[in-house]
C-alpha positions in Angstrom: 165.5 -220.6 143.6 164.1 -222.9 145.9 166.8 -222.6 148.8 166.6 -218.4 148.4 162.7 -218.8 149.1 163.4 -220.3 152.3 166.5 -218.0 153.1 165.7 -216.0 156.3 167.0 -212.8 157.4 169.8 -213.7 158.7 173.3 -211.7 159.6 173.0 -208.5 157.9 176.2 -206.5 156.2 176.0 -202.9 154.8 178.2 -201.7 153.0 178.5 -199.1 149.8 181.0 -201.9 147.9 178.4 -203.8 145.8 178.8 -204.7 141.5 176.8 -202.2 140.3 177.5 -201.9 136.4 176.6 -200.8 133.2 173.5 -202.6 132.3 172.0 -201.5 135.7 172.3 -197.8 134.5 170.9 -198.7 131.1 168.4 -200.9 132.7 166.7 -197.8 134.8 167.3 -194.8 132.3 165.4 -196.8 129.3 161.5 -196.3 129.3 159.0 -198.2 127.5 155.7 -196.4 128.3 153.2 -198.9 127.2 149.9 -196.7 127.4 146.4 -196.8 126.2 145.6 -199.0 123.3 145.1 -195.5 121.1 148.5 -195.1 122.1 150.2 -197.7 121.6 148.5 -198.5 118.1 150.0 -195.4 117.2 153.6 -195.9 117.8 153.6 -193.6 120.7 154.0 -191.2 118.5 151.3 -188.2 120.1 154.0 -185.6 121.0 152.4 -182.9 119.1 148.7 -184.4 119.1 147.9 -184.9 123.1 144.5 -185.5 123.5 145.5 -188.8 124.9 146.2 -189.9 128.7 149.4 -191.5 128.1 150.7 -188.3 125.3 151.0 -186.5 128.4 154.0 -189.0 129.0 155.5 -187.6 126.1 154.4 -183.8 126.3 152.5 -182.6 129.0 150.9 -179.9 127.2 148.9 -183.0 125.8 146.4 -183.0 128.1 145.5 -179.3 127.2 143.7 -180.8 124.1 141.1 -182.2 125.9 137.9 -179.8 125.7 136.5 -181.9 128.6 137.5 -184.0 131.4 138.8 -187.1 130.7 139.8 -190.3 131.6 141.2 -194.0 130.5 141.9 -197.5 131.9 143.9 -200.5 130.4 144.3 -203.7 130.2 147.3 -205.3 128.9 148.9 -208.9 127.6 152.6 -208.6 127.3 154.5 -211.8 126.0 158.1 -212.2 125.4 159.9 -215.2 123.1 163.4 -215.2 123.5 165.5 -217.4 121.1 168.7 -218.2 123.1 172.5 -219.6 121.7 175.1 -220.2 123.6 177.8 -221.9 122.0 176.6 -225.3 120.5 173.0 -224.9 122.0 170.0 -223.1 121.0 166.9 -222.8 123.5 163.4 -220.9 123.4 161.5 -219.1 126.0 157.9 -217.8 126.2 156.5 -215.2 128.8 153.3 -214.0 129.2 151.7 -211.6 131.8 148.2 -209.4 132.0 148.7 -206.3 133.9 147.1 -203.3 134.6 149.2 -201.0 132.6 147.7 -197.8 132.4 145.4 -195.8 134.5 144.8 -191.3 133.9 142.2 -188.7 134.2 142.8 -184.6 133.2 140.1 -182.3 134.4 139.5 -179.4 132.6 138.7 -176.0 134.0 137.8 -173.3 131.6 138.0 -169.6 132.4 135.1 -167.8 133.4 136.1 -164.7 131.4 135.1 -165.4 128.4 137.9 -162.3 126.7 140.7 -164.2 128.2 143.1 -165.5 125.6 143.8 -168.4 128.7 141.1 -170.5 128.1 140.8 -173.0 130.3 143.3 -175.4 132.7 143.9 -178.9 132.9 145.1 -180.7 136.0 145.7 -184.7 135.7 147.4 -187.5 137.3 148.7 -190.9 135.1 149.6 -193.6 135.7 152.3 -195.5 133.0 154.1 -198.8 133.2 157.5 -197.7 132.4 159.2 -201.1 131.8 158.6 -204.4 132.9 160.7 -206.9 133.7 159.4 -210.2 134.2 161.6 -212.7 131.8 162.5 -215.6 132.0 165.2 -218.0 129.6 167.6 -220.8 130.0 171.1 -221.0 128.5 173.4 -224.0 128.2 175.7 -225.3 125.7 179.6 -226.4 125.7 181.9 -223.8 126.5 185.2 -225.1 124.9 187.7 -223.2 126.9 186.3 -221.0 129.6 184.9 -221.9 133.3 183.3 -220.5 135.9 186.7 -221.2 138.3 188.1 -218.2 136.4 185.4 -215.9 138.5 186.4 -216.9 142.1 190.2 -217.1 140.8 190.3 -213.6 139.6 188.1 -212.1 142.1 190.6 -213.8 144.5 194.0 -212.6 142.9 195.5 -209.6 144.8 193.2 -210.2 147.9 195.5 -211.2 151.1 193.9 -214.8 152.4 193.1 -213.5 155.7 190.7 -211.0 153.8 188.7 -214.1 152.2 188.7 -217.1 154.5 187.2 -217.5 158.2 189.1 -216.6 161.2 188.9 -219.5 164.4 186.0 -220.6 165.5 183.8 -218.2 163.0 181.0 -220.2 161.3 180.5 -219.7 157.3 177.5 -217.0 157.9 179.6 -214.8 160.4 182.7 -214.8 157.9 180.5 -214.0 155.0 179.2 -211.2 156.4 181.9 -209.7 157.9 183.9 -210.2 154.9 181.2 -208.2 153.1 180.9 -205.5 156.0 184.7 -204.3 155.8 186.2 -205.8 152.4 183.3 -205.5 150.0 181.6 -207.7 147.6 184.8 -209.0 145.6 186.4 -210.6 148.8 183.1 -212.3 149.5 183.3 -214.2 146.0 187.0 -215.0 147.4 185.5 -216.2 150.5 183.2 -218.4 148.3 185.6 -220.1 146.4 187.8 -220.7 149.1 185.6 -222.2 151.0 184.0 -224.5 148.2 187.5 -225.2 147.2 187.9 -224.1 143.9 190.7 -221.9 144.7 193.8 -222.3 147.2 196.4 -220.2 148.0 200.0 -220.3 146.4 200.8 -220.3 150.6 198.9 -220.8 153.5 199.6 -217.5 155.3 197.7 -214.3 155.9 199.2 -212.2 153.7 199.4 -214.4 150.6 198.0 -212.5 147.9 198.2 -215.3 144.5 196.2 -218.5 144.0 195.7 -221.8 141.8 192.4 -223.1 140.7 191.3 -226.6 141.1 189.2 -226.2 137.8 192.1 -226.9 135.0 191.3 -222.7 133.9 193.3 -223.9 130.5 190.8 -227.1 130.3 188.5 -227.8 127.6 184.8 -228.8 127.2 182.8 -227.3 130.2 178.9 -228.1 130.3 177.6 -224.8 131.0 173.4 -224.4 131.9 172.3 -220.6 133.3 168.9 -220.2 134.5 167.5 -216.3 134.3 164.6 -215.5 136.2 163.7 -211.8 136.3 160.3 -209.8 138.0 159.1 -206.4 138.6 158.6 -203.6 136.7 159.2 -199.5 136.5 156.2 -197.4 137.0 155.7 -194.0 136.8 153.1 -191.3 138.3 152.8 -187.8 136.6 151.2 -184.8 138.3 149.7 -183.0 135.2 149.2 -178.9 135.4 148.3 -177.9 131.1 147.0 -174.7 130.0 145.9 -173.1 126.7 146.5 -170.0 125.1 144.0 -168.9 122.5 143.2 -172.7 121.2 146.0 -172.1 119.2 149.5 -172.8 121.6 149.5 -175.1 124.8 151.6 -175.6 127.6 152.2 -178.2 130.5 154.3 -179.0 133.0 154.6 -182.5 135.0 155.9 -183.6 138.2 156.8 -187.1 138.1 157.2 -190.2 140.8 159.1 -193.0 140.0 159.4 -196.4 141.3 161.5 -199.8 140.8 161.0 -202.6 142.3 163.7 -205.4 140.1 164.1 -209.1 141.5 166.5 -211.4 139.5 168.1 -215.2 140.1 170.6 -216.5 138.8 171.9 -220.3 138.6 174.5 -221.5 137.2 175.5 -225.3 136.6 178.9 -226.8 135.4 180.5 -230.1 135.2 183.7 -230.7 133.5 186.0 -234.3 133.0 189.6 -232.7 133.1 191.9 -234.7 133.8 193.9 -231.7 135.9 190.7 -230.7 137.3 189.8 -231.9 141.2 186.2 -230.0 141.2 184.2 -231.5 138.6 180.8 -230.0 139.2 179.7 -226.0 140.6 176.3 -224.9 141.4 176.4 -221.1 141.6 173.4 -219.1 142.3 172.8 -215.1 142.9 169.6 -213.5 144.1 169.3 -209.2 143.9 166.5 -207.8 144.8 166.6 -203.8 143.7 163.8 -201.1 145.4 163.9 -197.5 144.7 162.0 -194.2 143.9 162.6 -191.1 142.0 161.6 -187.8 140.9 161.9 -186.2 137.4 159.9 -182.9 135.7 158.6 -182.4 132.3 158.1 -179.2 130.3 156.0 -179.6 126.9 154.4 -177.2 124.3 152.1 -177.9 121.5 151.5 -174.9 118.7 148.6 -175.2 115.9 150.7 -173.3 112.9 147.8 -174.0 110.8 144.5 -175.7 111.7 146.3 -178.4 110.2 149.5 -178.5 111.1 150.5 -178.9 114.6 154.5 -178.6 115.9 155.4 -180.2 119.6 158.4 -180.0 122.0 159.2 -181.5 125.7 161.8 -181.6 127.6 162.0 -184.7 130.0 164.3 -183.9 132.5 167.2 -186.3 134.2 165.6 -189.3 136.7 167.0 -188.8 140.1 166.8 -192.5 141.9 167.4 -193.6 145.4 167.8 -197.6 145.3 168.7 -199.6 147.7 169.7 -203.4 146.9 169.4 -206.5 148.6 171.7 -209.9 147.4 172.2 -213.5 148.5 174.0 -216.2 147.4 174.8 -220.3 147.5 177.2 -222.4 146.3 177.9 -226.3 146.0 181.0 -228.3 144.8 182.0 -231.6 144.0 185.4 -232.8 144.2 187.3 -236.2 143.8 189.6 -236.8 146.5 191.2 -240.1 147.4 189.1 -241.7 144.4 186.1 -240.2 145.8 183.2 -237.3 145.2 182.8 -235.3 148.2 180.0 -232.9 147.8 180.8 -229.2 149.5 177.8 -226.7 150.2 178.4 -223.3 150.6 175.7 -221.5 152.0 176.2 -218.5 154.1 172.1 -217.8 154.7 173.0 -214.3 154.5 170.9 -211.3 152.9 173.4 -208.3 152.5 171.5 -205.1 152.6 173.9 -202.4 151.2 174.1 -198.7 151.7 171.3 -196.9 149.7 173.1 -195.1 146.5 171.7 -192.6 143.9 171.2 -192.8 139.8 171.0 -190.1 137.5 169.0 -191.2 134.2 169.8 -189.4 131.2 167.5 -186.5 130.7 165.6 -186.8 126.9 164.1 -183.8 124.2 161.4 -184.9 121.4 160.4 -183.1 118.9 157.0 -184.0 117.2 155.0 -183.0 113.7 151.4 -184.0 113.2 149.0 -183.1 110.7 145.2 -183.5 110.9 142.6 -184.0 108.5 139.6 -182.5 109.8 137.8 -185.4 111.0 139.0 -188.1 108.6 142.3 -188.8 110.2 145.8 -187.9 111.5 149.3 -188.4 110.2 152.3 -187.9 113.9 155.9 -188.5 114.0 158.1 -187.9 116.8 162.2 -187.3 117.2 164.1 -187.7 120.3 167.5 -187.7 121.6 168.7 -189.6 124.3 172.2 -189.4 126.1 173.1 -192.6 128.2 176.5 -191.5 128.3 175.7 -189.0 130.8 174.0 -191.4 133.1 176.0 -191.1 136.5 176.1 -192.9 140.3 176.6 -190.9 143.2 178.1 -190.2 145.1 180.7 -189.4 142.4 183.1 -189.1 145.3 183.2 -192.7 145.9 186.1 -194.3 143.8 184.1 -197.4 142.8 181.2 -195.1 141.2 183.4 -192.6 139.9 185.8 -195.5 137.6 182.0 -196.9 136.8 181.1 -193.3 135.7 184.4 -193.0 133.7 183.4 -196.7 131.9 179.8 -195.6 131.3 180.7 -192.5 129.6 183.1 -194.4 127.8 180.6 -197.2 126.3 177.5 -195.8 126.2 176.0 -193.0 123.1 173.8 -191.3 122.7 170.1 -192.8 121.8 167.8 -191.4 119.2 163.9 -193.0 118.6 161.7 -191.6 115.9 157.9 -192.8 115.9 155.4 -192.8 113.0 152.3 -193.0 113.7 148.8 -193.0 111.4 145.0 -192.8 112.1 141.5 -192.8 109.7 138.2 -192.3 110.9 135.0 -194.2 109.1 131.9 -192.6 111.0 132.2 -194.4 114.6 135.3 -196.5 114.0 139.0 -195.7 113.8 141.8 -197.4 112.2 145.3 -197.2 113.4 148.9 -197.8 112.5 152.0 -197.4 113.6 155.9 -197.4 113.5 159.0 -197.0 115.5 162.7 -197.3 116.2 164.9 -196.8 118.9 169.0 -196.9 119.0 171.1 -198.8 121.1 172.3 -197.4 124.3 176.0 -198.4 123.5 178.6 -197.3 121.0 178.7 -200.9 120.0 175.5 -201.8 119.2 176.5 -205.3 119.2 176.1 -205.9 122.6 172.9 -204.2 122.9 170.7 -203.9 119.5 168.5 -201.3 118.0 164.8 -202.2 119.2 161.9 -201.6 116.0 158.7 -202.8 115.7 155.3 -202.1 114.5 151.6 -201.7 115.7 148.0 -201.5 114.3 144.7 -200.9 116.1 141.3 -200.1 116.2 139.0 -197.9 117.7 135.2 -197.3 118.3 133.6 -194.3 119.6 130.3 -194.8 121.3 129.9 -191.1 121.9 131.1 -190.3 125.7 133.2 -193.1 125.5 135.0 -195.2 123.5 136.6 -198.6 122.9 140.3 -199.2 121.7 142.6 -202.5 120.9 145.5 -202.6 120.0 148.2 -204.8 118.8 152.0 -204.2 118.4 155.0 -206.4 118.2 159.1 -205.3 118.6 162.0 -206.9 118.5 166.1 -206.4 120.2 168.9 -208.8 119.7 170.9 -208.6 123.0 174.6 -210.4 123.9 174.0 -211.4 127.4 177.3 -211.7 129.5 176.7 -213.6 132.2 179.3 -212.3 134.9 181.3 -209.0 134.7 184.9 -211.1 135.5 186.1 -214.3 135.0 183.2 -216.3 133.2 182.3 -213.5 130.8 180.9 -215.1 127.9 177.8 -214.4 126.4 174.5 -215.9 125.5 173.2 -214.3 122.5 169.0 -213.3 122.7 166.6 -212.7 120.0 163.8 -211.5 121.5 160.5 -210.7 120.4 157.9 -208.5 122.1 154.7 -209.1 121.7 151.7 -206.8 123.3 147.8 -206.9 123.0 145.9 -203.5 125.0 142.5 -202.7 125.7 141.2 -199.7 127.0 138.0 -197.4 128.4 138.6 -194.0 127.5 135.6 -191.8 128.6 134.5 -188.2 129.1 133.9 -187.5 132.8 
């Protein structure tokens, strides 16, 4: 990480041919709004409730509930433990952050004509943490049969060896980049190994298209360490317009802005004592660094059947992203030659900057029951339906997109969540619970588990404003694969989600 600190801008390639894959789709179409404490004590589940600044994440018609103007701040303490295996090693991880999660206000305007069945409308503008991506976790263990040689040699087969090597009097950097500028991403991991000397060519001419790998690929035993470091987070900003018909059916619309902003490192450290193997030690590392923004609509409606009873529906509308992504990358060898280690650094000080491209996120529908006892308490529950299948990078025009297209709709499902959530009123204080569950992504939820967890909370209303905490905890089991070819194992992740909110909600 150390060495990509101090990497300058350097020679700069563009170019549309970058390893975009599944889990970067997944990683932008999921959201985890982490709200107000009220909120998240709750379960999230406020689809047919509103009255909340974060429910109008979930229905927009929410914010109609309010009989004044509102507003909320919080406060959060997000921790992740990860238990990691890989192979005959188990490691454990800890992350903690305090952010600023969650920041709303809805200002109500009521009609002046008092025989209007329109009563009044409600114009807002929230602020929601989406996701957030700040993790960090450490896997190593004995691989018994598989090496990180197998990712420059298959990256490398097929390529002609004046596509991946440097021409006369070009230095490492120059190569690199130009490598990346006209052959793509997968000729530059040629161009790595080549260089560090983990793979040569069956012959030395241009147009030799096999190679051999000086890592024994049918060795045994390799000492493996990754290092993950991840930072950022999603955010969102919703433009609020609610109205009310009657006091008895509600409806609201939002506008939203999206934003991404995803750095990640990798490192990867092997050694191996093969006897047919002439590199005995790799240092890999990769550095991305993702930006983007994006625009989505919601449509929402909340009806009061009975004073009671109260029935929601929203419609949250595909995500359409603009990213734009930035990588780097180093590498160091050892080999024994002549009875000796000779240590080979690969280093091209290059940042390629690619060619923006655009993600469409899987659009969502929820359906949500509540039922309120007068001023004792609430029981809420909320249904929604997800399709990641239908997740799609454009332009679809462009063969690598369009084959990645093909493979999402072929791996990913469709995602439903349901929420529970309870609350009971004792003069000024409020106690909270709550429930929910959310499917994998993927048809094979192996790879990617089902996330549930639960959440309690308290409240206490000081009249014009009021003070909520809130506690909840969640767990996924993940199988990490660390690269997409070649060295494809993966580290399997228990993590555990852990999240303490507090928040000001007053009455303006």
């Amino acid at each position: 990480m150390k060495k990509l600190l101090m990497l300058g801008i350097g020679l700069i390639s563009t170019s549309y041919i970058l390893a975009q894959d599944i889990t970067d789709a997944v990683r932008y179409s999921m959201d985890e709004i982490q709200g107000t404490a009220r909120f998240r004590a709750m379960g999230g589940a406020f689809g047919a409730l509103g009255g909340d600044m974060s429910a109008v994440n979930i229905n927009p018609a929410g914010s109609a509930i309010f009989n004044e103007s509102h507003a909320s701040i919080s406060l959060g303490l997000f921790n992740t433990d990860n238990e990691i295996s890989y192979f005959n090693d188990v490691n454990i991880s800890t992350n903690s952050d305090i952010d600023l999660n969650q920041l709303g206000a809805a200002f109500v305007f009521r009609n002046a004509d008092i025989n209007s069945p329109w009563r009044k409308v409600t114009l807002g503008i929230v602020y929601d943490r989406a996701a957030d991506f700040n993790d960090d976790w450490v896997a190593n263990g004995i691989n018994p049969n598989n090496t990180i040689g197998n990712y420059f040699l298959q990256n490398a087969q097929g390529l002609r060896l004046d596509e991946i090597s440097a021409l006369p009097g070009e230095t490492l950097s120059e190569a690199y980049n130009e490598i990346g500028t006209f052959y793509g991403y997968g000729n530059q991991q040629a161009f790595l190994g080549f260089e560090g000397f983990i793979i040569d060519p069956v012959d030395d001419t241009d147009d030799n298209t096999a190679y051999t790998s000086n890592i024994d690929v049918n060795g045994t035993n390799f000492n493996q360490r990754y290092t993950y470091a991840s930072r950022g987070y999603n955010g969102k900003l919703a433009f609020n317009l609610a109205t009310s018909y009657d006091d008895k059916v509600y409806f609201g619309l939002n506008l939203n802005s999206h934003f991404i902003n995803y750095e990640r490192s990798t490192f990867l450290s092997e050694s191996n004592s093969n006897a047919n193997s002439t590199i005995t030690d790799v240092d890999f590392e990769n550095y991305l660094l993702t930006t983007g923004s994006g625009f989505s609509f919601q449509l929402g409606g909340i009806a009061k059947v009975t004073e009671e009873l109260r029935v929601g529906v929203s419609y949250n509308s595909p995500t359409w992203y603009r990213i734009s992504d930035e990588t780097a990358q180093y590498l160091a060898t050892t080999r024994t030659e002549g009875g000796s280690d000779i240590n080979q650094v690969v280093n091209p000080n290059v940042i390629n900057v690619y060619e923006e491209y655009r993600l469409q996120t899987p659009g969502k529908v929820t359906g949500s029951l509540a039922y309120v006892f007068g001023k004792k308490g609430l029981i809420s529950f909320d249904y929604a339906v997800k399709d990641y299948s239908s997740a799609k990078f454009r332009p679809t025009s462009d063969l690598l997109f369009s084959g990645l297209n093909n493979e999402i709709n072929n791996t990913l499902d469709s995602s439903t969540s349901y929420r529970l959530g309870g609350e009971y009123r004792y003069k000024q204080l409020s106690f909270r619970g709550g429930y929910r569950f959310e499917g994998s992504p993927y048809k094979d939820d192996t790879f990617y588990g089902d996330l549930s967890g639960y959440s309690l909370g308290l409240g206490y209303s000081f009249g014009d404003f009021n003070l909520d905490f809130a506690y909840s905890y969640a767990e996924r089991d993940i199988n990490y694969q660390l690269y997409n070819i070649g060295l494809t194992d993966t580290a399997q992740i228990q993590s555990r989600f852990t999240d303490f909110i507090l928040s000001l909600a007053f009455n303006i």
